[in-house]
N, C-alpha and C positions, 0 to 999 in steps of 0.2 A: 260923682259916680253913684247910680243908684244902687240900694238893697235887693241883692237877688232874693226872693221868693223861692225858697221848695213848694210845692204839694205835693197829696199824696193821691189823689184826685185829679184825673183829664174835668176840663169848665164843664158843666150840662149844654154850653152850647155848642161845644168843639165838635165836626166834623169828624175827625181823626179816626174814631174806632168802628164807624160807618161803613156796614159789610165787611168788618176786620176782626173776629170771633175768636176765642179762643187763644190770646196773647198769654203770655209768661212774666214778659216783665213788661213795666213801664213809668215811664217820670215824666214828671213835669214841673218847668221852674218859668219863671215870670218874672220883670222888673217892673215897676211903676213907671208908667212910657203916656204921659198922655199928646208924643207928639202927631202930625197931620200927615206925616206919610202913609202911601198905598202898602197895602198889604206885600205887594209884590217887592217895594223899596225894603222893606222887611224883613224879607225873605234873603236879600241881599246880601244887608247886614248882616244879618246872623249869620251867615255861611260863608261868610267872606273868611275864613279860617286864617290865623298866624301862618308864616310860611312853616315852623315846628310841625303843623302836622303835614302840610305835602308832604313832609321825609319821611312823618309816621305810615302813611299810604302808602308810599314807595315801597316802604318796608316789608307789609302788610300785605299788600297785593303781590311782591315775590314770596311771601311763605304760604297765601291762601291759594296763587295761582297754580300753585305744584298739584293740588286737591281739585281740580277742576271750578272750583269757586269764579265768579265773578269778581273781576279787578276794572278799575277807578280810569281805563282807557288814558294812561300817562295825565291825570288829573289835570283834565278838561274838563274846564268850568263855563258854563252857559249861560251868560248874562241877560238880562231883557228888562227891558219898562216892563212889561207886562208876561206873563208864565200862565199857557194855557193848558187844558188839559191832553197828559201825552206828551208834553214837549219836557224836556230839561228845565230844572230851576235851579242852578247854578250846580250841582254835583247828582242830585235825584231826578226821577219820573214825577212828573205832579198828576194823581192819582184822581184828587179832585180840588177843588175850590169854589170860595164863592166868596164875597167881598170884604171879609174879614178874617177870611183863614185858606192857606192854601198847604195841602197834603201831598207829602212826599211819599217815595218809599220803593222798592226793590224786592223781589219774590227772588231767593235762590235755593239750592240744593240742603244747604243747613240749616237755613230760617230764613223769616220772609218778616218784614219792619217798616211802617211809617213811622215818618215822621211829620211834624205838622209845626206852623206857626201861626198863631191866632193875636188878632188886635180888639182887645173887649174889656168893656168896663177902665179903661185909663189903664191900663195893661198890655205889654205884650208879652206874651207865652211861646216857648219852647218845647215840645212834645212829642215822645219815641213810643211806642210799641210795637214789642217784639214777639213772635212765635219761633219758636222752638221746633225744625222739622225731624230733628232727630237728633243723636245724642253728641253728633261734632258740632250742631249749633250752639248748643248747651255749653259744650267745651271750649269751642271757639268767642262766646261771648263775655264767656269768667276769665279769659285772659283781654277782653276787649274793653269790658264793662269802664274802668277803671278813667281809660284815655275816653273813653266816650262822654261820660259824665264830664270829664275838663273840656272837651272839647265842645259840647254842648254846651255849658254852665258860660266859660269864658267871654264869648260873645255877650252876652247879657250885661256881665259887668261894663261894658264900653259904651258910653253913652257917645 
């Protein structure tokens, strides 16, 4: 198992915050990955989540659904060789991409979030940024924050 990597720092070469202005929070963690997979095999990986958190979404999308919020459409996951822009990459919109990083992420009514996976320097990277659209996003992501970073970080540990 490799050493998950914190920063505190998105790479200078990452896409991710690309026309994404004004974010609140954001992390990014990395493992030492000099494997040959495509970025998009990647992306797979990483989001291929323990089935613990499909219960956590179920959950999640019955308390945010009540709020008019966006819910996870009974977590339908979108596989593909390849994740073009617009289409699903396994649970997000892929916003952008290019052959070392592909950009997730969702605009809703409390806040609006990418996220990103980048393959650089013998590294692969993990990467959120969030905005804040008002003060239930605020509040909806300090009880989020917590299961996000596990559910973010966890993948990384698994080689």
């Amino acid at each position: 198992m490799n050493k998950v990597i914190t920063f505190l720092q998105i790479p200078s070469q990452s896409i991710l915050l690309e026309g994404f202005s004004g974010f609140h929070y954001v992390d990014c963690f990395a493992i030492d990955y000099p494997g040959s997979e495509s970025i998009d095999a990647n992306v797979t990986r990483l989001f291929a989540t323990p089935s613990w958190t499909d219960l956590l979404m179920v959950v999640r999308d019955k308390l945010v659904g009540v709020f008019g919020l966006k819910t996870d459409k009974k977590n339908e996951h979108h596989i593909a060789q390849r994740y073009e822009v617009g289409e699903r990459a396994v649970m997000f919109s892929v916003i952008a991409r290019n052959e070392n990083e592909i950009v997730m992420g969702e605009n809703d009514k409390h806040l609006n979030f990418r996220t990103s996976v980048l393959k650089a320097n013998g590294r692969v990277y993990s990467m959120t940024a969030i905005k804040y659209n008002n003060f239930f996003g605020r509040f909806y992501f300090f009880f989020v924050k917590p299961f996000h970073t596990l559910i973010h970080y966890c993948p990384l540990k698994i080689n």
